[in-house]
C-alpha atoms as one frame of an Amber mdcrd trajectory, in Angstrom:
protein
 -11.615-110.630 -13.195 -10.709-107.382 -14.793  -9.331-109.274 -17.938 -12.673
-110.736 -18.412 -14.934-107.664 -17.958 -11.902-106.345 -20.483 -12.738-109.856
 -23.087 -16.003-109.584 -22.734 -16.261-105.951 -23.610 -14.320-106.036 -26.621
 -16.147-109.331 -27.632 -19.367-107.129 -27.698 -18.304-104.151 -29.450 -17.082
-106.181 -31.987 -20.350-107.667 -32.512 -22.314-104.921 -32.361 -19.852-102.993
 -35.204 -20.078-106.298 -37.202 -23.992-106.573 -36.974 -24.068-102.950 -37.913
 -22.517-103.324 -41.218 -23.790-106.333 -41.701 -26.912-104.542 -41.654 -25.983
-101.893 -44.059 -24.772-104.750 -46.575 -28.205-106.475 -46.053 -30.487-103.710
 -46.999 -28.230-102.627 -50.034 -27.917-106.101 -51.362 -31.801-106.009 -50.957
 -32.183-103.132 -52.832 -30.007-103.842 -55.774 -32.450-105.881 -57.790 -34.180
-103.387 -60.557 -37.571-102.513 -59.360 -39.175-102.364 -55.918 -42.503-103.782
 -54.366 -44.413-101.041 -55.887 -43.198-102.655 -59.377 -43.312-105.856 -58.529
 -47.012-105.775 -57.118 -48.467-103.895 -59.887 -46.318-106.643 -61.983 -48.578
-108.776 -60.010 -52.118-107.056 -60.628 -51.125-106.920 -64.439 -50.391-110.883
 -64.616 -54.043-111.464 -63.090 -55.346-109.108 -65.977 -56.097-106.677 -63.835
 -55.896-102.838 -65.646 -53.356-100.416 -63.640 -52.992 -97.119 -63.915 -49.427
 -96.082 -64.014 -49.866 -93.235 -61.573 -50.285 -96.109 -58.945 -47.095 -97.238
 -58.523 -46.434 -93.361 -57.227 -48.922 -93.540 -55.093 -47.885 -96.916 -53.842
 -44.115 -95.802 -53.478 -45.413 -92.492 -51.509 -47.400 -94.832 -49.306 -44.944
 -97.197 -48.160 -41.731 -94.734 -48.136 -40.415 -95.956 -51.287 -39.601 -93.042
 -52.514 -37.265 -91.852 -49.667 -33.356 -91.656 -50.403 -31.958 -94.894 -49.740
 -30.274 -93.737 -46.746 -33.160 -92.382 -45.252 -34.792 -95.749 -45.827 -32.502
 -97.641 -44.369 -32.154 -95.710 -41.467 -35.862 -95.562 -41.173 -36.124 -99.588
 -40.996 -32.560-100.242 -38.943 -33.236 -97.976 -35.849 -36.742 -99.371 -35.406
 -34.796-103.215 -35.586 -32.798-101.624 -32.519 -35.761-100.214 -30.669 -37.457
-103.472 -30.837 -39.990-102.948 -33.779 -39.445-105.506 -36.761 -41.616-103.373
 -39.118 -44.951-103.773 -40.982 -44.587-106.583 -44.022 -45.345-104.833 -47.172
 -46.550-108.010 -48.918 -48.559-109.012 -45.751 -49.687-105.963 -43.941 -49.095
-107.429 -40.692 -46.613-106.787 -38.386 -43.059-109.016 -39.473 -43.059-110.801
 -35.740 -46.374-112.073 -35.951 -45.493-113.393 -39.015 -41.976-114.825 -38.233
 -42.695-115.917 -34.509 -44.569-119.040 -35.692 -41.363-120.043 -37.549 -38.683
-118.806 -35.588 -39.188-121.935 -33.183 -39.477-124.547 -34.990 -36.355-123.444
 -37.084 -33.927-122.625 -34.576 -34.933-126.139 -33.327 -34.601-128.173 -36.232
 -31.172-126.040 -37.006 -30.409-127.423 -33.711 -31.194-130.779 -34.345 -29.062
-130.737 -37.976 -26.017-129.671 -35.400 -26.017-131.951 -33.386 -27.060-134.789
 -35.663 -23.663-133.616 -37.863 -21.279-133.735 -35.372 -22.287-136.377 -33.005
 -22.474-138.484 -36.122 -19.426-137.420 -38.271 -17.133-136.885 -35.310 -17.133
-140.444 -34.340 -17.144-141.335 -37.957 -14.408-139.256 -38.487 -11.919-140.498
 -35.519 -12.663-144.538 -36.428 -11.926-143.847 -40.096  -8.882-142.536 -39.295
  -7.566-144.681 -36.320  -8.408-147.584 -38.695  -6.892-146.160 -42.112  -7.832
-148.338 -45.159  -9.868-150.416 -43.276 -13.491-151.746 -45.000 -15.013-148.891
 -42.257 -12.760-146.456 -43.696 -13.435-146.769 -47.315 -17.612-146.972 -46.313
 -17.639-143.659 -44.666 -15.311-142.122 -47.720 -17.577-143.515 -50.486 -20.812
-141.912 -48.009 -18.807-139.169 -47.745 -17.959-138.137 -51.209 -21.934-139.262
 -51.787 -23.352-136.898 -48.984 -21.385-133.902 -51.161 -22.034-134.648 -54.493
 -25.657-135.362 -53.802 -27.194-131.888 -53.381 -30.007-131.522 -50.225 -33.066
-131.164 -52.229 -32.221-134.235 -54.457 -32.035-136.469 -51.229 -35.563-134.622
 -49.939 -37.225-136.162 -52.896 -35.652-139.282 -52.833 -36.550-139.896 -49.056
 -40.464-138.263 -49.855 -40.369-140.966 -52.390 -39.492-144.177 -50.585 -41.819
-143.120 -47.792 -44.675-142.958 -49.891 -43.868-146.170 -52.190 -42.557-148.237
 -49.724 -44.287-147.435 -46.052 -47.398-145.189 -47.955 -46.146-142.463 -45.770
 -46.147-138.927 -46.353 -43.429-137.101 -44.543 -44.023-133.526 -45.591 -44.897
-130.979 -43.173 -43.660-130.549 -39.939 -46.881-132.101 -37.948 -49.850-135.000
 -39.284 -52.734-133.812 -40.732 -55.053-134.480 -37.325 -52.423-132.033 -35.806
 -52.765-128.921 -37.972 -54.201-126.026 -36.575 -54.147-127.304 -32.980 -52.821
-126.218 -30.233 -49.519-127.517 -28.795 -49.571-130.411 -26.534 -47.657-133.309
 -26.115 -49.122-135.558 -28.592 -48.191-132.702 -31.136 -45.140-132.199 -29.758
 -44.105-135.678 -30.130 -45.754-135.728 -33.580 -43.526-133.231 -34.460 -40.575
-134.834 -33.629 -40.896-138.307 -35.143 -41.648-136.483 -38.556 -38.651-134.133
 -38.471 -35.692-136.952 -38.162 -36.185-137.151 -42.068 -35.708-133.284 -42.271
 -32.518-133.363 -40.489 -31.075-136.437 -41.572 -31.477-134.799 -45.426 -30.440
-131.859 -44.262 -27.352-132.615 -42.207 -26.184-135.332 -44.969 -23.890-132.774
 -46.711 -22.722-131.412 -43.900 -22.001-134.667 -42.201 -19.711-135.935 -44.980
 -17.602-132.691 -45.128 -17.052-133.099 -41.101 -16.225-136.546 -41.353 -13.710
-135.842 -43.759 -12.519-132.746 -42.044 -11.684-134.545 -38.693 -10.196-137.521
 -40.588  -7.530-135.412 -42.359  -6.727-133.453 -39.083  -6.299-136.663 -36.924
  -4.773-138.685 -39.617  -2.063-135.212 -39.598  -1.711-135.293 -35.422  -1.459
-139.129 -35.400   1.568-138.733 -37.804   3.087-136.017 -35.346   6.704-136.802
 -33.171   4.518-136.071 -29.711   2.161-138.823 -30.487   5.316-141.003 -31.363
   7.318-139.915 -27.999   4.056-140.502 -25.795   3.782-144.100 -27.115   7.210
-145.078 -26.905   7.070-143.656 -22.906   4.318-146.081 -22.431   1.282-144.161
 -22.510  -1.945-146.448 -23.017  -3.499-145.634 -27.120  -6.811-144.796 -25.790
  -5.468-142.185 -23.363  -2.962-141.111 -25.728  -5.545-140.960 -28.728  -8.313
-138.868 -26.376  -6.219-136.718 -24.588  -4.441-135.287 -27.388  -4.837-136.332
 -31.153  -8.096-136.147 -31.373  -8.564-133.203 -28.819  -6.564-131.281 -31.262
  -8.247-132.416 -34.484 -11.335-131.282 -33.528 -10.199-127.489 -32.821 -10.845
-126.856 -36.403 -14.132-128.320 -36.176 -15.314-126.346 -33.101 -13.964-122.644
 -35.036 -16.565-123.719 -37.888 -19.875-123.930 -35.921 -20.330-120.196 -35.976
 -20.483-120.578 -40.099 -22.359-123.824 -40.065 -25.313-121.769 -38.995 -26.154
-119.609 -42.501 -24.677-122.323 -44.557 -27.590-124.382 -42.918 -30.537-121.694
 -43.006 -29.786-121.127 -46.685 -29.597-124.900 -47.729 -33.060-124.781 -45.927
 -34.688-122.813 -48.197 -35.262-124.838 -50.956 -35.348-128.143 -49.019 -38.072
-126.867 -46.817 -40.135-126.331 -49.953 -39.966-129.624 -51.157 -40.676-131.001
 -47.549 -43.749-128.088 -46.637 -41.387-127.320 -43.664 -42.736-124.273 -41.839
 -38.889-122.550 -40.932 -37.629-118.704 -42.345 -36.389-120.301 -45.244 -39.218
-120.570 -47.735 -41.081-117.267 -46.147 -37.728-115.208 -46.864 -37.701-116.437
 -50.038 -41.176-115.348 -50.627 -40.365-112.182 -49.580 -37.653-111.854 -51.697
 -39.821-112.640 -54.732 -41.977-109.996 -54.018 -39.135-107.276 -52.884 -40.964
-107.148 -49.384 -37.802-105.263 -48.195 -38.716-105.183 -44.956 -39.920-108.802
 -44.302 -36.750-110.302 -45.987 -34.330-107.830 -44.148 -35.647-108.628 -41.015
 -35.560-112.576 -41.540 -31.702-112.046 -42.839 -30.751-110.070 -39.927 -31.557
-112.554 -37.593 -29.767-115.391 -39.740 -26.828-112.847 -39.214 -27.269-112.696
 -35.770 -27.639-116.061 -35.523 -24.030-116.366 -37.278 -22.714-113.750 -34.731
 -23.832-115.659 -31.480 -22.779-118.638 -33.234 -19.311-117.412 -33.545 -19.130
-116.271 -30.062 -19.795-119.853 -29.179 -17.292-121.211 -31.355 -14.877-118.777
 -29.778 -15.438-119.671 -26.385 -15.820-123.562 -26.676 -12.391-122.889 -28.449
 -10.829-121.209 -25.151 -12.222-124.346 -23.063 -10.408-126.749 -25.167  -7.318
-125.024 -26.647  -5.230-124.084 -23.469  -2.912-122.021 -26.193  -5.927-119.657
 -26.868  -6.101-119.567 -23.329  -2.462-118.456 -23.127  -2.446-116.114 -25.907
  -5.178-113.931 -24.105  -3.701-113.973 -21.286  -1.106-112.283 -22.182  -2.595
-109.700 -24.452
């Protein structure tokens, strides 16, 4: 029991030291583009023809804190993060929650649903193509495969808004059907929801999908080859048993160390495809913000992707005690 208190301690310093500088890097990678909001919105006024007077973009750099040393800035925007308090958009003038919390929701669910599509499609995929090397099924999910990557995300969004309007005059944009927008949430919108976001995350999890299946065919293709695998079946062991229990058990370690990553990797793919699909997740609304330098909004929105990617990682690490006994025994012993 004390070695667990011991784990789990150390598992949560480390994450709270690596969302700490991950913080830092966030804000300065922010800040590094030449100008701030102050320039960009008067950049803004002077593209609508509007006549500015120069001494405005002091007074809007006084007025929002812009110009505080950096350090003071971003120590002025992390510790309200920790107490709780997202900020004020500078683009929006509303609080950043009430304009996140709409779309925080619906994209940790359809990130969800891009998961789990990936790997309860490609791991199957994966373990048939190789158990049945050079086979027709093999050489299908290796030509869909090298397709899904070489195809990027936002070509395939098009692609799929275009058959659905010429062939089934349907338009699946947006995440709910135009008698839906605006209401409030009930079943029927629920379940609206749903049937028009399997296009979302079969686009979305295409790329990914292909790299797993390939992943988890190269790893069991490596075990199958192994003198354990050879010494189990000559001993009598049935191949389904043998093949379960551990070939693919093993291949699909690698796999379960990756989820953690799969999480950003996802969010930022999302970005442009939920523009061309009038998705309502973080994606388009941080890039928005980063068009206008809304510091604030977009540092917010890419903290929690990072945090995301932290929690993500701590699940990766602990489905990868449950199912690798020799990360089991190595902590054991430290």
């Amino acid at each position: 029991m004390n070695d667990f208190f011991v784990d789990t301690s150390r598992r949560l310093l480390h994450m709270a030291t690596t969302f700490f500088f991950m913080s830092i890097i966030i804000f300065l990678v922010i800040d590094l583009p030449e100008g701030d909001f102050a320039t960009a919105k008067i950049a803004e006024l002077q593209s609508l023809g509007q006549t500015v007077d120069p001494k405005m973009i002091e007074i809007l750099r006084e007025t929002y804190g812009l110009d505080q040393p950096l350090v003071v800035r971003y120590w002025n925007w992390f510790s309200s993060v920790l107490t709780g308090d997202l900020g004020m958009s500078l683009s929006t003038q509303e609080p950043v929650w009430d304009t996140i919390k709409s779309r925080l929701p619906t994209t940790i669910m359809l990130m969800l649903g891009v998961l789990s599509f990936m790997f309860l499609t490609a791991i199957p995929i994966g373990i048939y193509s190789a158990l049945r090397q050079y086979s027709v099924g093999d050489y299908v999910a290796t030509i869909v495969g090298f397709i899904g990557m070489a195809t990027p995300n936002f070509v395939i969004a098009i692609i799929a808004i275009l058959i659905g309007y010429e062939y089934f005059d349907t338009v699946i944009t947006g995440i709910n059907s135009d008698e839906y927008i605006g209401q409030p949430m009930s079943w029927d919108k629920f379940w609206d929801s749903v049937s028009r976001s399997w296009v979302f995350i079969l686009v979305l999890g295409t790329s990914g999908m292909a790299n797993i299946i390939r992943k988890v065919r190269a790893n069991l293709l490596d075990e199958m080859n192994k003198p354990y695998v050879k010494t189990a079946r000559a001993k009598g062991l049935g191949e389904v048993h043998l093949t379960v229990k551990y070939p693919v058990r093993l291949a699909l370690i690698p796999m379960v160390s990756t989820i953690g990553w799969l999480l950003p990797t996802l969010l930022g793919a999302d970005i442009i495809v939920s523009q061309v699909m009038n998705m309502p997740t973080l994606g388009p609304l941080m890039l928005g913000a980063l068009e206008k330098q809304d510091m604030v909004l977009a540092g917010d929105i890419l903290l929690i992707m990072g945090g995301l990617t932290i929690i993500g990682t701590l699940i990766s690490d602990t489905l990868l005690r449950m199912i690798d006994p020799r990360v089991r025994a190595g902590m054991e012993k430290e």
